[in-house]
Backbone bond lengths (Angstrom), bond angles and torsions (degrees), N, CA, C in turn:
res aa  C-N    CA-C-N  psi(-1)  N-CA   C-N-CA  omega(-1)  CA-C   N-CA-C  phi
1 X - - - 1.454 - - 1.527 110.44 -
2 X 1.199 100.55 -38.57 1.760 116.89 -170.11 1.966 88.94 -60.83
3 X 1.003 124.76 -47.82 1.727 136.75 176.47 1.428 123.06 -54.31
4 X 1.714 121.17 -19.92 1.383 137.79 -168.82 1.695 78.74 -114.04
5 X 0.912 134.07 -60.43 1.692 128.07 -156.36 1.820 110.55 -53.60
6 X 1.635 92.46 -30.71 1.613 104.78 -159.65 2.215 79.17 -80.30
7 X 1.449 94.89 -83.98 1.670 85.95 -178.23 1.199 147.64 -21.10
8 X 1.987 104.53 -39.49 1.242 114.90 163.20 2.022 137.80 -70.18
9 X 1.572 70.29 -25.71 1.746 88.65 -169.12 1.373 107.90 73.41
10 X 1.204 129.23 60.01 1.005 128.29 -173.87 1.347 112.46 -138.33
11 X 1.622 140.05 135.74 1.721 146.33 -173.06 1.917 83.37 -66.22
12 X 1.211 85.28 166.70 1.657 126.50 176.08 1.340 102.56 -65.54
13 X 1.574 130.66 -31.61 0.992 136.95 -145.84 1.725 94.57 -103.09
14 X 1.549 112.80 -24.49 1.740 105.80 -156.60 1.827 69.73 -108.76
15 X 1.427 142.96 -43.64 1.149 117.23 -179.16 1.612 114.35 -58.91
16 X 1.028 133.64 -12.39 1.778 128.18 -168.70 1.746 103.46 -96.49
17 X 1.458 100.86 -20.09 1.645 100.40 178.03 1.186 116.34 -92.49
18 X 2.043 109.94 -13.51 1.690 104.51 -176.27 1.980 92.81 -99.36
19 X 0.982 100.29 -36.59 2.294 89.55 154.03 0.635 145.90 -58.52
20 X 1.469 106.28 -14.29 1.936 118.31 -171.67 2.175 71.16 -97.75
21 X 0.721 111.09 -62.59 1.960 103.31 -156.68 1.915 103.52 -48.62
22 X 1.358 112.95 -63.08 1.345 115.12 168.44 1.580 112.76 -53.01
23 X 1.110 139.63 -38.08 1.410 121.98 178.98 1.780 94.61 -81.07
24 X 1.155 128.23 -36.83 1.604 98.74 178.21 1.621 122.30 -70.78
25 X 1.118 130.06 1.91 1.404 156.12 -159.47 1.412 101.58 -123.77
26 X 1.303 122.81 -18.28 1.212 125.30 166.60 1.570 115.35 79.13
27 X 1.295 125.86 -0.65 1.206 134.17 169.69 1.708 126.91 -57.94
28 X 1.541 110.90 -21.02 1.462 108.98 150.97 1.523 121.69 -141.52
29 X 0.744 139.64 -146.70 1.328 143.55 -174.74 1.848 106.95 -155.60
30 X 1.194 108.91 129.47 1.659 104.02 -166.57 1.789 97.96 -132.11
31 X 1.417 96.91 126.45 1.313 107.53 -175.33 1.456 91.68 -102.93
32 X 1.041 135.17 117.52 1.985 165.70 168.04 1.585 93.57 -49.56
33 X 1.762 118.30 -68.08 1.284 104.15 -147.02 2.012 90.88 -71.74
34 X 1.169 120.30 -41.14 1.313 97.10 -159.49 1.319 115.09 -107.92
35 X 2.052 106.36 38.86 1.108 108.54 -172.71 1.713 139.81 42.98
36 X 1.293 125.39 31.52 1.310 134.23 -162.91 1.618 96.54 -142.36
37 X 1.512 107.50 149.19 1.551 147.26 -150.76 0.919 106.65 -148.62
38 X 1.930 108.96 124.64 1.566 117.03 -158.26 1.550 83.46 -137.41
39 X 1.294 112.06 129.08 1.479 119.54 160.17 1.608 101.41 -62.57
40 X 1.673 98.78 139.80 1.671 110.12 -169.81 1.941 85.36 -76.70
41 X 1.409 91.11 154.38 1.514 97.37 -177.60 1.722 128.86 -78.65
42 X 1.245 100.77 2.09 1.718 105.54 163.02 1.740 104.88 -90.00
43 X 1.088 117.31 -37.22 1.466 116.45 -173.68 1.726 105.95 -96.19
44 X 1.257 124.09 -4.10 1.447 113.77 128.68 1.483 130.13 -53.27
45 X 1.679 114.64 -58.37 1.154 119.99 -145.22 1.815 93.18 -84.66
46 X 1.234 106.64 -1.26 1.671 115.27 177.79 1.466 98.56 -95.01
47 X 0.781 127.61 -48.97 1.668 129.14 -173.88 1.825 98.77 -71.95
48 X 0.734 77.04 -41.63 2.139 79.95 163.67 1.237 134.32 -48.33
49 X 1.470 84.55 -62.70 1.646 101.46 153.48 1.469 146.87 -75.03
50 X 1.290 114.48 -26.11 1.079 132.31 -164.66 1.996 85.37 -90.38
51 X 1.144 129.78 -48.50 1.596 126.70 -174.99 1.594 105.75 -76.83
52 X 1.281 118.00 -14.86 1.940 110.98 -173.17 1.771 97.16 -98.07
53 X 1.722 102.76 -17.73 1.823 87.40 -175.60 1.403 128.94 -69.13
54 X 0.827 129.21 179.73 1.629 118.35 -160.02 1.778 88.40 -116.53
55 X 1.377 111.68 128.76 1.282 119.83 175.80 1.513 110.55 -93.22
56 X 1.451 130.99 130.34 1.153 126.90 -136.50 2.074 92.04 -95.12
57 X 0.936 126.25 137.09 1.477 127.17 -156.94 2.083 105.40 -72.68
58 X 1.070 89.28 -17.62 2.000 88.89 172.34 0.892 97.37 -99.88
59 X 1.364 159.30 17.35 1.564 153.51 173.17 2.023 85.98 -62.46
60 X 1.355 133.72 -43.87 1.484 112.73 -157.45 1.163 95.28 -135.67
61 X 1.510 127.84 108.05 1.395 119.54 -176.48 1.893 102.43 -114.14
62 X 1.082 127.01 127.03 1.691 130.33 -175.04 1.621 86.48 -56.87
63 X 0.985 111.88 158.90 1.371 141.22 136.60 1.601 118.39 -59.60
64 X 1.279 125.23 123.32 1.573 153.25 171.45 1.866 100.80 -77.25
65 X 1.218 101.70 -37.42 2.073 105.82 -176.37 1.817 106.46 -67.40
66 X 1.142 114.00 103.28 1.052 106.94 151.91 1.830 134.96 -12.42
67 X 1.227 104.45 114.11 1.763 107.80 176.08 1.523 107.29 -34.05
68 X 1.426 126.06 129.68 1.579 111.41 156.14 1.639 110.71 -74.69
69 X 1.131 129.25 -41.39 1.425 121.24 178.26 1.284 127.72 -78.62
70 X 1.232 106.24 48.13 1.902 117.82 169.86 1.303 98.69 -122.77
């Protein structure tokens, strides 16, 4: 936790309220005595997946039409 507080920039106080919401949601699992936070293992193996899949390259094509609000 002490490792997410430093990265986030965030007090003790806004990390214990975004752990208390994900551990009731079940999204990690928080071991107290040795201070450490384990993504629960379906929302690993989704975040696993969801970052290794291949996003298909026409999913976002710009627009060629001129902006109307310029």
């Amino acid at each position: 936790m002490e490792e997410l507080k430093e990265k986030m920039r965030l007090n003790e106080d806004q990390i214990q309220q975004i752990m208390k919401f994900l551990s009731a949601y079940n999204f990690v699992i928080i071991n107290q005595e040795e201070k450490k936070v384990k993504l629960e293992e379906m929302i690993r193996k989704f975040l696993t997946q969801t970052t290794t899949s291949e996003v298909p390259s026409n999913l976002y094509k710009p627009s060629k039409k001129p902006c109307p609000f310029q």
